[in-house]
N, C-alpha and C positions, 0 to 999 in steps of 0.2 A: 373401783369397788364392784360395780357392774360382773367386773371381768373373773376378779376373784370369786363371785358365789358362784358364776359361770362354770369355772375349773371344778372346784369344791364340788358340784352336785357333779360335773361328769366324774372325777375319778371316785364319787361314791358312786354312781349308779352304773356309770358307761360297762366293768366289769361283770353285775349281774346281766347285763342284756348281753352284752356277749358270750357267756358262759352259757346261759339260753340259747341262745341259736344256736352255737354249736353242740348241743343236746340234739335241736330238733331240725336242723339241716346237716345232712352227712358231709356235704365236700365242705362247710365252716370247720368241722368236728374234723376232720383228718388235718386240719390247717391248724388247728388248736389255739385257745384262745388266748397266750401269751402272742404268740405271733402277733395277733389280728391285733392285739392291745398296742403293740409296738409301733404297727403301722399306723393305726389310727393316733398316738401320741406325739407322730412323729408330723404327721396332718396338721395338728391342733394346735402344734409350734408353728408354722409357717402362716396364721392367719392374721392380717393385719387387722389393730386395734383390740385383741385377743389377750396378747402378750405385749408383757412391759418390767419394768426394773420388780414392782409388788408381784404379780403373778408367778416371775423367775424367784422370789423370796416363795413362795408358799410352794412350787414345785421345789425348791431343795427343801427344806423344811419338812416334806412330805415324802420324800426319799431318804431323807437319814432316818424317820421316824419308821416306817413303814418294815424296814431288816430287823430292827433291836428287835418288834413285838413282833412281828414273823416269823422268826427263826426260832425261837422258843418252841412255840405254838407246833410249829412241823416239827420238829426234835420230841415233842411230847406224843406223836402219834405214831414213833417208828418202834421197830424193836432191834436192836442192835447184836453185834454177834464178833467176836474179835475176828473171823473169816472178811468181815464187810472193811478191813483194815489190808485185806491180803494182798501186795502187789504197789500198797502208796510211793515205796521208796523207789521202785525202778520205774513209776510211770515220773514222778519229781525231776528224778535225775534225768530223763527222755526231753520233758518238757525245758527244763533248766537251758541243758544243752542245745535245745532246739532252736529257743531266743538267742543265746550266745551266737552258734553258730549264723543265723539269718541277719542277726546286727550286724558280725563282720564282714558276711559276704556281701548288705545292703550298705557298708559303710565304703568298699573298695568300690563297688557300681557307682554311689549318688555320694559320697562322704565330699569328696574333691569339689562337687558344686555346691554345696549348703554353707554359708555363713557359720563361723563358730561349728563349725561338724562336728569337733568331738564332745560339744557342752549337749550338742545335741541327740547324738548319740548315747551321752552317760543318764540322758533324762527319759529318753526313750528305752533303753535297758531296765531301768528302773522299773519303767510304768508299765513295763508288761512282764513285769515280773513280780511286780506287788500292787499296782493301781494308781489314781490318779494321788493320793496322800503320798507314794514313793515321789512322784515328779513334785510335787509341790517341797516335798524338803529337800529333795536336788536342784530346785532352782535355786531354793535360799545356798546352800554347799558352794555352789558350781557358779556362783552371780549371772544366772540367767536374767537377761532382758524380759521384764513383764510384758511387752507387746508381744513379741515373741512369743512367750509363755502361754498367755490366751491362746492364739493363734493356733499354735501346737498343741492344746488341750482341744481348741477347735476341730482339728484334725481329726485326732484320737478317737471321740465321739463318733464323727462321719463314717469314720474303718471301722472301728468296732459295731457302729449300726449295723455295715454290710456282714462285719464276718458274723452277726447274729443272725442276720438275715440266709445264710450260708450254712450256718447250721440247721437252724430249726426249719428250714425247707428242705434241703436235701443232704447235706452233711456228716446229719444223724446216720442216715439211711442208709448213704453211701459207703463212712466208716463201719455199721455194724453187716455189709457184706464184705468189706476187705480186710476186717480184725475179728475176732472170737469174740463172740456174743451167746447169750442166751438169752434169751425173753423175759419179759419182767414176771411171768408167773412162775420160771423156772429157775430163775434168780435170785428170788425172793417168795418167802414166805406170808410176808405181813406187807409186800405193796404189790398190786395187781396195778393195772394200767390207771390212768388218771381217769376215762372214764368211766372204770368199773369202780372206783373209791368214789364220786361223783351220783353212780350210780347206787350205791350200796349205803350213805348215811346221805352226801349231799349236804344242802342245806333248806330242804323241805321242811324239816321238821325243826326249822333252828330259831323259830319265830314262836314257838309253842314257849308254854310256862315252864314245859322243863328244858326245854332248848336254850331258852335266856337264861335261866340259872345256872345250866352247865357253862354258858358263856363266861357269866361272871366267874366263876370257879374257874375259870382258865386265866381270864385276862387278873385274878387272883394269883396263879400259880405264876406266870409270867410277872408281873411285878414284883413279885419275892424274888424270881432270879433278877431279875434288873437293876435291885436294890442291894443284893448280894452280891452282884459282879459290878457296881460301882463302888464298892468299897473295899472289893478287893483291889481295883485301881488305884483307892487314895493311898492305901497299904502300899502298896508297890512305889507310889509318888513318894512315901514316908520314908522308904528304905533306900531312897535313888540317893533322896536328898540330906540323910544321913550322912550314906558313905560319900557323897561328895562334901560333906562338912561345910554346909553351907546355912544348916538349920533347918529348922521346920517349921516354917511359915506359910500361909497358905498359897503366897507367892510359888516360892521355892520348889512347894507341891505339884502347882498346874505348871509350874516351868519344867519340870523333871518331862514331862512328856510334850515339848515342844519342838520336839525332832521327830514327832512322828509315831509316836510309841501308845498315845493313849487309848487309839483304836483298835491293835493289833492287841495287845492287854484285854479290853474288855471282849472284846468277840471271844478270845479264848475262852475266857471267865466263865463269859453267857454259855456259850457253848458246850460246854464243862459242865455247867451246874443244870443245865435243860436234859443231858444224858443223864445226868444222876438221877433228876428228876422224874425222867420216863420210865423211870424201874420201880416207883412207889404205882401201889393199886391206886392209892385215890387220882393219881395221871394217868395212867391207864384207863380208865373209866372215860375221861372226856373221849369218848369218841368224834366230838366235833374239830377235834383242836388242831388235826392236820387241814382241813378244809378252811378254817377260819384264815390260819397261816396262811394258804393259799389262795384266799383271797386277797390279805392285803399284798401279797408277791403280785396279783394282778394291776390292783392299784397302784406298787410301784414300775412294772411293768410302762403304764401309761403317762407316768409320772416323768421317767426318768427319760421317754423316749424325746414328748412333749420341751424340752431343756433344750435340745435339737435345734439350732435356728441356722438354716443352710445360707441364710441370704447374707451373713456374717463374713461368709468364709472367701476369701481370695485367692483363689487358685493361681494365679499367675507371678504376687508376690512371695510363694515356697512351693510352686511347682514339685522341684527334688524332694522336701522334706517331706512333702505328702506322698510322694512315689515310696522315699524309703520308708515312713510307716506302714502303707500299705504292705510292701516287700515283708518287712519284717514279720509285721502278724503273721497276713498267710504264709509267708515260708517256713516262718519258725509251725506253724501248721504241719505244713508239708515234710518237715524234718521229721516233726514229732510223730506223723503219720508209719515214716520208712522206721521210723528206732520203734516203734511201739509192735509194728510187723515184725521186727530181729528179734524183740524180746518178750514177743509173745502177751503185750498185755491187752487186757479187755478195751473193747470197743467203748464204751461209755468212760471208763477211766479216763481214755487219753482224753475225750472231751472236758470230763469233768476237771481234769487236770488242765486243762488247755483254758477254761475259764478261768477258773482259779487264780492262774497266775497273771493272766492278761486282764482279768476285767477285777478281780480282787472277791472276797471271798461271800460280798452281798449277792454279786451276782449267781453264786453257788445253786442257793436255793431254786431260782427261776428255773434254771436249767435243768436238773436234776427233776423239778416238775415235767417240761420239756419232754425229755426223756422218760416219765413217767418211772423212774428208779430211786425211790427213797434212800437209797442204802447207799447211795452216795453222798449226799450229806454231809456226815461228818469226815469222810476221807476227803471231799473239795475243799472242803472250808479248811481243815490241817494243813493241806497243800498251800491252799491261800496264805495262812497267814504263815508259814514257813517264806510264802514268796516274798511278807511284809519286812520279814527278819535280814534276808537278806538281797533284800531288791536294792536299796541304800550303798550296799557294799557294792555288790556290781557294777550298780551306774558310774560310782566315786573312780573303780579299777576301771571302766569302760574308757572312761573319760582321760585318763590318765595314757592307757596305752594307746589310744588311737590320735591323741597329739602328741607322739613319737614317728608317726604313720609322713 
């Protein structure tokens, strides 16, 4: 119990004090405070007597909770422009083919030593092409061993920490002097840099009488969408379960999305109904509501990194398999890198694309914080759950052609 108020006050507070120093120390503030949230979450995993079975419940709990009301919240502070949509389909198809290609070049290197290669390879296409929900319903497909399975989600986490840690130090940097870039003030109209939107409303004023009422008017507006894109879910459950002529029961209903479908549904939804929303004056008015967003992205930030428990992992029983996720990620990187150079797209795209499909489309927002470029937002998340639609398929075809190999 101890342990749980323990977490509970840091991922409420830990984020305001770092968001503070990097205000008032310059080299925190060039590090930015997603970073620093990462590392330190990733600390706060490995302490013993810290974490245990309860803790690991209120950190997922705390991460599926933290996107639904986050994402809204940012969606309600941007202004949109069908331009900010320019370029989605050829960075998709860069990144698509990026993973494709890195699979089979990581599967002809390491595929030959891995146990079951191709079930392994069709779960690992999957998940970096729609996230860990793609690999959890190709395990069920493909009858992946759950030791295994952990193990290989194990992994997953470990890579993905670095390739986070890869971008938000120098990655960013790096692509936007080897790909076309502009700056976020010439970029965009309505997001300046993360600290000059920090600088400009903040949340100085958000503790005042009208600051808390505007609050409530947000986490207002946000629950209307949240209520509206859960029922456009059961709608869709209703329609599943229809045309499969099996009835409509409330079984029947939460079963229509047991392959994986209920997630990818409502993010739409939400996301869908937060744009409409950002175009009514009385949404426009919250001027707190990107910054609110963006603090629980900090929270989940700490949350999701804190999940992290390296002392778990056995390098020496899947050696190869962690070599070829490794490979994969960054190569399909690296692919995505040289296609994105041939086809001339923007530097943040391919990022935002490269999250998108590799980390699924929660991680969107962070990033795009990150980057300090609002206006990707809705083209990461489109990309994401396009990656959710057909990550499934991929793996199934992965799987299929590479035990012919």
């Amino acid at each position: 119990m101890v342990s749980v108020i323990i977490y509970i006050l840091l991922f409420a507070f830990m984020p305001a004090l770092v968001v503070s120093l990097c205000r008032k120390v310059s080299f925190l503030g060039k590090i930015g405070p997603i970073l620093i949230l990462y590392i330190v979450g990733v600390l706060l995993g490995q302490i013993p007597g810290l974490n245990n079975d309860t803790t690991f419940a209120l950190k997922d709990t705390v991460t599926t909770l933290m996107i639904p009301l986050a994402l809204p919240m940012m969606l309600f502070g941007c202004q949109f422009n069908l331009k900010d949509m320019k370029g989605i389909g050829r960075s998709l198809i860069a990144g698509l083919v990026a993973v494709i290609v890195s699979t089979t070049v990581g599967y002809l290197i390491f595929g030959g030593k891995i146990a079951d290669g191709p079930k392994v390879a069709g779960l690992l296409v999957g998940c970096e092409t729609g996230g860990t929900i793609n690999m959890a319903a190709l395990k069920q497909a493909l009858n992946f061993p759950s030791e295994r399975y952990v193990l290989l989600n194990s992994y997953d986490m470990l890579i993905c920490f670095l390739y986070f840690i890869f971008l938000l130090s120098v990655g960013i940097k790096w692509f936007r002097k080897i790909l076309p870039y502009k700056s976020a003030s010439a970029a965009s109209d309505s997001a300046a840099s993360n600290e000059a939107v920090l600088e400009k409303s903040g949340y100085d004023g958000l503790w005042t009488r009208s600051g808390l009422w505007q609050l409530c008017r947000i986490m207002l507006a946000v629950v209307c969408c949240l209520a509206a894109s859960a029922l456009i879910v059961v709608l869709v459950g209703v329609v599943i379960a229809l045309l499969g002529g099996s009835g409509v029961t409330m079984k029947t209903v939460t079963g229509s999305f047991s392959a994986g479908w209920f997630m990818p549904v409502f993010i739409l939804s939400l996301t869908t109904l937060a744009i409409v929303a950002s175009f009514l004056k009385p949404v426009r008015k919250l001027s707190y509501s990107y910054n609110a967003g963006l603090y629980l992205i900090y929270i989940f930030s700490i949350a999701v990194a804190s999940m992290a428990d390296v002392t778990k992992l056995n390098f020496g029983q899947e050696l190869y398999t962690l070599l070829f996720l490794a490979f994969l990620i960054f190569g399909s990187l690296a692919v995505q890198l040289l296609m994105s150079k041939i086809l001339k797209i923007d530097a943040d795209m391919m990022v935002i694309t490269s999250v998108g499909l590799i980390n699924s489309p929660p991680f969107v927002p962070m990033m795009a914080s990150a980057m300090n470029n609002r206006k990707l937002l809705v083209p990461g998340i489109t990309i994401g759950i396009i990656g959710f639609a057909v990550g499934n398929y991929l793996g199934i075809l992965a799987e299929r052609v590479f035990s012919l190999f």
